[in-house]
C-alpha positions in Angstrom: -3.9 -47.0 19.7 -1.2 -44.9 20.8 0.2 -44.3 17.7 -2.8 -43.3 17.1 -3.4 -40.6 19.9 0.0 -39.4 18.8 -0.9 -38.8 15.0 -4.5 -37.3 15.8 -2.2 -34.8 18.4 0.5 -34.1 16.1 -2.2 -33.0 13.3 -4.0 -30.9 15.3 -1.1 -28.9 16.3 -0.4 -28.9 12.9 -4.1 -27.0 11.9 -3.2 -24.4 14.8 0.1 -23.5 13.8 -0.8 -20.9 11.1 -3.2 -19.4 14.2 -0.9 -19.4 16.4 1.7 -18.0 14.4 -0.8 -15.1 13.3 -1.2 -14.0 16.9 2.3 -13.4 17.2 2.3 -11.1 14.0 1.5 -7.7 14.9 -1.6 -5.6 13.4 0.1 -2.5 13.1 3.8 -0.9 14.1 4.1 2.3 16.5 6.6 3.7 14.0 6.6 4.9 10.5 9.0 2.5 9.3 10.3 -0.8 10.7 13.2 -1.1 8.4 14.9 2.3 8.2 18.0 1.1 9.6 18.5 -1.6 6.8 21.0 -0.6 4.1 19.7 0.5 0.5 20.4 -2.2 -1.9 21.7 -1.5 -5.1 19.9 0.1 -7.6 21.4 -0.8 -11.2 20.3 0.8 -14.5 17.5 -0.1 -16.8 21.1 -1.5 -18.9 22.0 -3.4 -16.1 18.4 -5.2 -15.4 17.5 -8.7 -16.5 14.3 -8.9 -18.0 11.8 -11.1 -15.9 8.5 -11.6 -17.5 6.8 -12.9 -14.9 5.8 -11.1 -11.7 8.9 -10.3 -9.5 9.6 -12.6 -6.7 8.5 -10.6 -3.5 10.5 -12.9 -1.4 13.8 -12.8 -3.2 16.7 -10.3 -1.7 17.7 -7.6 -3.9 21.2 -7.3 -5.7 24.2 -6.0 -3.4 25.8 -5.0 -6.5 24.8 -4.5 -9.9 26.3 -7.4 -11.1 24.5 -9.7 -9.2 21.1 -8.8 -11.4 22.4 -10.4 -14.0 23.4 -14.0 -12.2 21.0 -16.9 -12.7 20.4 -17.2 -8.4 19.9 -15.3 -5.8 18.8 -16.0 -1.9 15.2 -15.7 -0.7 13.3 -16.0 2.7 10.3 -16.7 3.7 10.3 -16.2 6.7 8.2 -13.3 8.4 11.5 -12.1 11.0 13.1 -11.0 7.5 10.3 -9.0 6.0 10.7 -5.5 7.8 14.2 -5.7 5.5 13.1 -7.6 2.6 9.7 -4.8 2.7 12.6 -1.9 3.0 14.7 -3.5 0.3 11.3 -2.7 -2.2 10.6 0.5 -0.7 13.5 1.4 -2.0 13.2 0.7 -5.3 9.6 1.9 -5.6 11.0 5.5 -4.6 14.3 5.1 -6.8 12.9 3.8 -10.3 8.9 4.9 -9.5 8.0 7.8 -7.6 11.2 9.8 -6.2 12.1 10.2 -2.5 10.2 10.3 0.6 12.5 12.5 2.5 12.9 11.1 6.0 11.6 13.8 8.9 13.1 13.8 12.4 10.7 14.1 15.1 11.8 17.2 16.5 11.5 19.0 12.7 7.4 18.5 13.3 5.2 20.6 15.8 1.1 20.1 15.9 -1.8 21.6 17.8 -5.4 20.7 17.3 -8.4 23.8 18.2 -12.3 24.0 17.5 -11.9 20.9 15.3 -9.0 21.3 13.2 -5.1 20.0 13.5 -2.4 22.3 12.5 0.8 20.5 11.7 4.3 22.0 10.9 7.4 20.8 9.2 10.3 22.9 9.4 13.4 21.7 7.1 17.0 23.8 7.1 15.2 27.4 8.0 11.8 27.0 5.5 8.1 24.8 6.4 5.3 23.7 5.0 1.9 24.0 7.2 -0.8 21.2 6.9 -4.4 21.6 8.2 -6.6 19.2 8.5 -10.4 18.8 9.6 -11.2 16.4 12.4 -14.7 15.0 12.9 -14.9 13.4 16.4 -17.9 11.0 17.5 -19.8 12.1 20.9 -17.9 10.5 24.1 -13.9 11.3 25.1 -12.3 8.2 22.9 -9.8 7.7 22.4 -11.8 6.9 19.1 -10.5 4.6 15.9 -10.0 7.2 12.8 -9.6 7.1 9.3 -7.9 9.6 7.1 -9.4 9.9 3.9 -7.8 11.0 0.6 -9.5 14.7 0.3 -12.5 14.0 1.4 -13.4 13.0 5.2 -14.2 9.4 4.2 -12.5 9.3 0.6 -15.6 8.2 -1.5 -16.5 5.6 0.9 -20.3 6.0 2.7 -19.4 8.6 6.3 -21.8 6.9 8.2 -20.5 3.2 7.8 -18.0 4.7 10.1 -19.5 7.6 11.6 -22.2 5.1 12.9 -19.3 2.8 14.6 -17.5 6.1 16.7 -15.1 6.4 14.1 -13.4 9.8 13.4 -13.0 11.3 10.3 -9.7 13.0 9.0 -9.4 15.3 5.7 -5.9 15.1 4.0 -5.8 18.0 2.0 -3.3 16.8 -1.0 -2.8 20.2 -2.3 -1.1 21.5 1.1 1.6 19.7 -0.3 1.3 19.5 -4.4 -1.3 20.6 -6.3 -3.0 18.2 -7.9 -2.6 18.1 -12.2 -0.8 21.5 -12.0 2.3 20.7 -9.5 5.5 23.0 -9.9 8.7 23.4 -8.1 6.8 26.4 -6.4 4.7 23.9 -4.2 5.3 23.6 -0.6 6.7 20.4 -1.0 9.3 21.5 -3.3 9.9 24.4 -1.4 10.7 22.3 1.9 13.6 20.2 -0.2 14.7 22.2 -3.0 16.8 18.9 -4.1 13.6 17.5 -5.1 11.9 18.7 -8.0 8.6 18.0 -10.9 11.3 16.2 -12.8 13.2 13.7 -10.0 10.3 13.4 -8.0 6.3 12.4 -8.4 3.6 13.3 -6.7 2.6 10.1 -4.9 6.2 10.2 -3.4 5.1 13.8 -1.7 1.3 13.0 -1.1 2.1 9.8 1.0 4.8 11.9 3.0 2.3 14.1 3.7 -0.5 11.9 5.6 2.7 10.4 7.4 3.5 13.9 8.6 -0.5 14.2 9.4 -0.1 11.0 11.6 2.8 12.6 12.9 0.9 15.2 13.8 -1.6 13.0 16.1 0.8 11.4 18.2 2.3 15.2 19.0 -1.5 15.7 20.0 -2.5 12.5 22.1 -3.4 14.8 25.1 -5.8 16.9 23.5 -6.9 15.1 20.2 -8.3 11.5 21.3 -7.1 9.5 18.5 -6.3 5.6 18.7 -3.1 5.4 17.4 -3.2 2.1 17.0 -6.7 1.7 15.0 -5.9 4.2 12.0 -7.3 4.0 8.2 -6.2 6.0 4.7 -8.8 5.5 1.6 -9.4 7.2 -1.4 -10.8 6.4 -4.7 -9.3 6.2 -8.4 -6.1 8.3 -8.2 -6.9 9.0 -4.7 -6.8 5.3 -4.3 -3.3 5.0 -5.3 -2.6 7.9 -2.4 -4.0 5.8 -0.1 -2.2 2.4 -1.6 0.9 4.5 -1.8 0.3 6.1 2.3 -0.2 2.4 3.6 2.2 1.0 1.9 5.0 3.3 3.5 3.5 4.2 6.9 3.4 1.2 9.4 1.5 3.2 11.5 -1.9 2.7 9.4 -3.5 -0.1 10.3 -6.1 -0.8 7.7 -5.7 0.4 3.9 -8.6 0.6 1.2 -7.8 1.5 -2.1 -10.9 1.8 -3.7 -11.0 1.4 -7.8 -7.1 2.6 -8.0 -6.4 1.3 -11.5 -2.7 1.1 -13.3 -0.1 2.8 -10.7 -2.5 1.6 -7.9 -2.9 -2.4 -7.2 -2.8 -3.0 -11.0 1.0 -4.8 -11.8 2.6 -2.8 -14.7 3.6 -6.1 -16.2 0.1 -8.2 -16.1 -1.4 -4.1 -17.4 1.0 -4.5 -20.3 -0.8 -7.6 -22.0 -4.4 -5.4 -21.7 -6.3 -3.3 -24.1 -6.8 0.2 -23.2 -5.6 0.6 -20.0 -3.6 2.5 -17.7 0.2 1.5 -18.4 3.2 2.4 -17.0 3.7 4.4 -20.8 0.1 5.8 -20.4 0.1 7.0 -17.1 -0.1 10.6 -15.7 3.6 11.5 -14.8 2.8 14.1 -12.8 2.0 11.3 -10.3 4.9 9.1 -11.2 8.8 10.3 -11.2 10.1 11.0 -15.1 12.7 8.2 -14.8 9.8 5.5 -14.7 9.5 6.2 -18.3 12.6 4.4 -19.2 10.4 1.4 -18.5 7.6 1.7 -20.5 6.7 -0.6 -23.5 8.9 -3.5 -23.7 11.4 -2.5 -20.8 8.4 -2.8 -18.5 9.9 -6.8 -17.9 12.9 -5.0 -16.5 11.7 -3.3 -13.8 13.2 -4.5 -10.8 9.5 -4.5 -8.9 5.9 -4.1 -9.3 2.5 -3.3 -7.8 1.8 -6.6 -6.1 5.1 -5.7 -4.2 4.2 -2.6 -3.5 0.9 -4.0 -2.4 2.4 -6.6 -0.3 4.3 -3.7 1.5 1.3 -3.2 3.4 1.7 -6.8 4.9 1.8 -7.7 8.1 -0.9 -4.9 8.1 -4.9 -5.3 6.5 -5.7 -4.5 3.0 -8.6 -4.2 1.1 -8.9 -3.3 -2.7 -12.4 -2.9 -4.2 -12.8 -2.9 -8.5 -14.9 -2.5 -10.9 -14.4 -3.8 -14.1 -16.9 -1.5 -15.8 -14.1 0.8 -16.6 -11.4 -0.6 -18.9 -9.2 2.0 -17.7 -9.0 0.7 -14.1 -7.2 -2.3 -16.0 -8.9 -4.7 -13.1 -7.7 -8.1 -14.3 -4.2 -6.7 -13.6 -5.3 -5.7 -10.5 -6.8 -9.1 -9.7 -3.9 -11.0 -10.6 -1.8 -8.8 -8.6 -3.9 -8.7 -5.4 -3.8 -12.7 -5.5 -0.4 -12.1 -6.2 0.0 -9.9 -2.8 -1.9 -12.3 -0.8 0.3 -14.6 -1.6 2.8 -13.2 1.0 0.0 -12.9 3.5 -0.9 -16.7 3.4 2.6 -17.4 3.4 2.9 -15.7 7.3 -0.6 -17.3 7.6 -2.6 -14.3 7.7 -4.0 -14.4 4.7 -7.4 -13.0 5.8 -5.8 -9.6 6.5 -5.8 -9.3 2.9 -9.0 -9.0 0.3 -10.1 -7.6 -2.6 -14.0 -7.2 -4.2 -14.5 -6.5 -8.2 -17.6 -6.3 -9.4 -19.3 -4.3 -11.7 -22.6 -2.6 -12.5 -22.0 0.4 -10.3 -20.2 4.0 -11.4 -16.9 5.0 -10.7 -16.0 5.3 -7.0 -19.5 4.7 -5.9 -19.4 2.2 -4.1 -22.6 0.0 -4.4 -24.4 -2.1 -1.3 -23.5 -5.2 -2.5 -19.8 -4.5 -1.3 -20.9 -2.8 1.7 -20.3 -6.3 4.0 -16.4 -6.4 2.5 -16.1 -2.9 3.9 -17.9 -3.5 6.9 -16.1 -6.6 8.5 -12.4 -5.0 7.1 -13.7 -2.0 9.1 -15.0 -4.1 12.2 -12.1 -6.2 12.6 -9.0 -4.2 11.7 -11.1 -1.0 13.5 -13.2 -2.0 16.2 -10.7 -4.7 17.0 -13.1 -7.3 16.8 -12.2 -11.2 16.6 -15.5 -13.1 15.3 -15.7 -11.3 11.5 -14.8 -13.6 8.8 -12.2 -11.3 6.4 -11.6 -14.0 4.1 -12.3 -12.0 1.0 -11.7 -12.7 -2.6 -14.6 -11.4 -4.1 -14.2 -11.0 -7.9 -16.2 -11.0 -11.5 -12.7 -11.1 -13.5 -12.3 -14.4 -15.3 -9.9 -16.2 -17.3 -7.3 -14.5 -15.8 -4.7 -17.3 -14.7 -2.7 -15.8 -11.6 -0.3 -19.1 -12.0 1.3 -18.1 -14.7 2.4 -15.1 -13.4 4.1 -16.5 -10.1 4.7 -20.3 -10.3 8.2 -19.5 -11.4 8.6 -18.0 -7.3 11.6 -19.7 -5.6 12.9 -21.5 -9.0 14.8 -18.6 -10.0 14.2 -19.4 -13.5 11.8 -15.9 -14.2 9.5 -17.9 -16.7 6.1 -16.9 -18.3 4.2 -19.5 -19.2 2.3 -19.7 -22.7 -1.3 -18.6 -22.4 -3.8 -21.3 -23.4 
């Protein structure tokens, strides 16, 4: 009997581990990046790269020397106390082989003031700036209110009053305060700011994601007169804008909650899974006025050597809530890559045991980047829970229409260190 007791005691601690280690994980950082102080790993040539087939291991550390790319082993955690440097290691590499340099900005380079609605942020940089305005739409009351910064539009193309209706604020990032979109130059203010960056070493999503970090920085220069919760923000945007958002939450710690909706290849879609598709968005097919120039080193065959890919740069966003929304309609979107590579990304979350921080809905039947009613309730408890801060909303979500797509295969080979694809059936 007392043996017993003692097994029925030791198995339910066991079921309240993965809640009780989820409490201690935090929902959001106070600063832009947790692992800044980590060192950059190294970053070998495409000659240098093995090829691995299979999705990159998110938990694997990168090479501290070129050589070591090419060894059969290398060390991994799992453990959640190592992610802010195995997270930075990526970052990294997404900037270096992907989309160019985020320059980093020193809090006393950035001043901000918010009158009659609208927040004026500055960035000065070695005697030039670049100005940023941005429209603020604050519910009735004094806050400080939840706010979500959407990707040109105050709510992206998500429905205003699913938010508006909960005291949410609304936040316009204006993308071509910083490059202008499809017709970017090395005249753009971005360009201007860091004349060492330029349309050929550096892509759009590099600047674009800076720039709704410099907007956040911007609110906490303005917590006395703009009544933000700094803690409780959101970035969405749809289609291209959805890889903005992907890229902003990805990079900034500071966001709490990230929707990419209907991003397609260079959003949640993995350039590897992309690369088995039809007619889809690959990393040879993609706009490179969004990527950096040397990402076309890997297109086509030398996609397998790329040292990353998107359900890395998804799983960036981790400890922190995601939320991806599809629709297959569109070939281009290339949504069976993105559903293998958001199960891929939630992997990492379920390993920490917070796997409900992280969900995707595809369906169909709808148009592009309108979102229909039938994905409203995804939206809504993502919104409730990682917004409104509340506890009792199931965001267990993993919603999808995509079939025969077998995620396995892509990341079984995790922790072997033998990067094998299987056959498909």
């Amino acid at each position: 009997m007392k043996k017993t007791s003692l097994l029925f005691v030791g198995l339910l601690a066991l079921s309240f581990m993965p809640a009780m280690a989820a409490k201690t994980i935090p929902l959001v950082y106070p600063v832009e990046n947790t692992g800044v102080s980590f060192p950059k790993p190294a970053l070998p040539t495409l000659e240098e790269l093995p090829v691995v087939e299979p999705l990159t291991d998110p938990f694997m550390w990168s090479a501290t020397n070129p050589y070591q790319w090419k060894q059969a082993s290398k060390a991994r955690s799992t453990k959640f106390k190592d992610w802010s440097r195995r997270r930075a290691e990526i970052a990294w590499e997404i900037q270096h082989y992907e989309i160019g340099e985020r320059p980093v900005v020193h809090p006393d380079s950035v001043t901000a003031q918010f009158v009659e609605g609208q927040l004026t942020v500055v960035v000065r940089h070695e005697g030039r700036s670049l100005t940023l305005t941005a429209n603020v739409q604050l519910p009735e009351g004094e806050g400080p209110f939840p706010a979500v910064i959407g990707m040109n539009m105050p709510s992206g193309s998500l429905p205003a009053n699913l938010f508006t209706s909960r005291n949410i604020a609304l936040i316009t990032f204006s993308h071509n305060q910083v490059t202008t979109y499809y017709r970017h130059s090395n005249n753009d203010p971005f360009y201007q700011l860091y004349p060492y960056l330029n349309v050929d070493n550096s892509g759009q999503y590099a600047a674009w994601s800076w720039g709704v970090s410099r907007l956040i920085d911007g609110l906490e220069r303005c917590r006395e007169t703009l009544p933000i919760n700094l803690s409780r923000l959101a970035v969405t945007g749809c289609s291209y804008a959805g890889k903005m958002a992907l890229f902003a939450g990805a990079f900034d710690e500071r966001i709490a909650l990230t929707i990419s909706q209907e991003p397609g290849g260079g959003g949640a879609a993995a350039w590897r899974v992309s690369e088995t598709l039809g007619k889809v968005e690959t990393l040879g097919a993609t706009d490179y006025n969004w990527f950096a120039n040397p990402m076309r080193a890997f297109s086509g065959a030398n996609t397998a050597q790329l040292p990353f890919d998107h359900h890395e740069l998804c799983a960036m966003v981790a400890p922190r809530a995601l939320l991806m929304f599809g629709n297959p309609d569109y070939e281009w979107l290339a949504d069976p890559s993105g559903f293998v590579s958001m199960a891929a990304a939630r992997e990492v979350y379920k390993t920490f045991g917070i796997e409900d921080r992280c969900g995707y809905s595809i369906e169909g039947k709808h148009g592009h980047c309108q979102l229909p009613k039938s994905q409203y309730p995804e939206l809504e408890a993502f919104i409730d829970r990682f917004l409104l801060g509340r506890q009792d909303v199931d965001t267990h979500c993993t919603k999808s229409t995509i079939e025969n797509q077998d995620v396995s295969r892509w990341i079984k080979w995790w922790g072997s260190n033998k990067p094998v694809l299987t056959p498909k059936p």
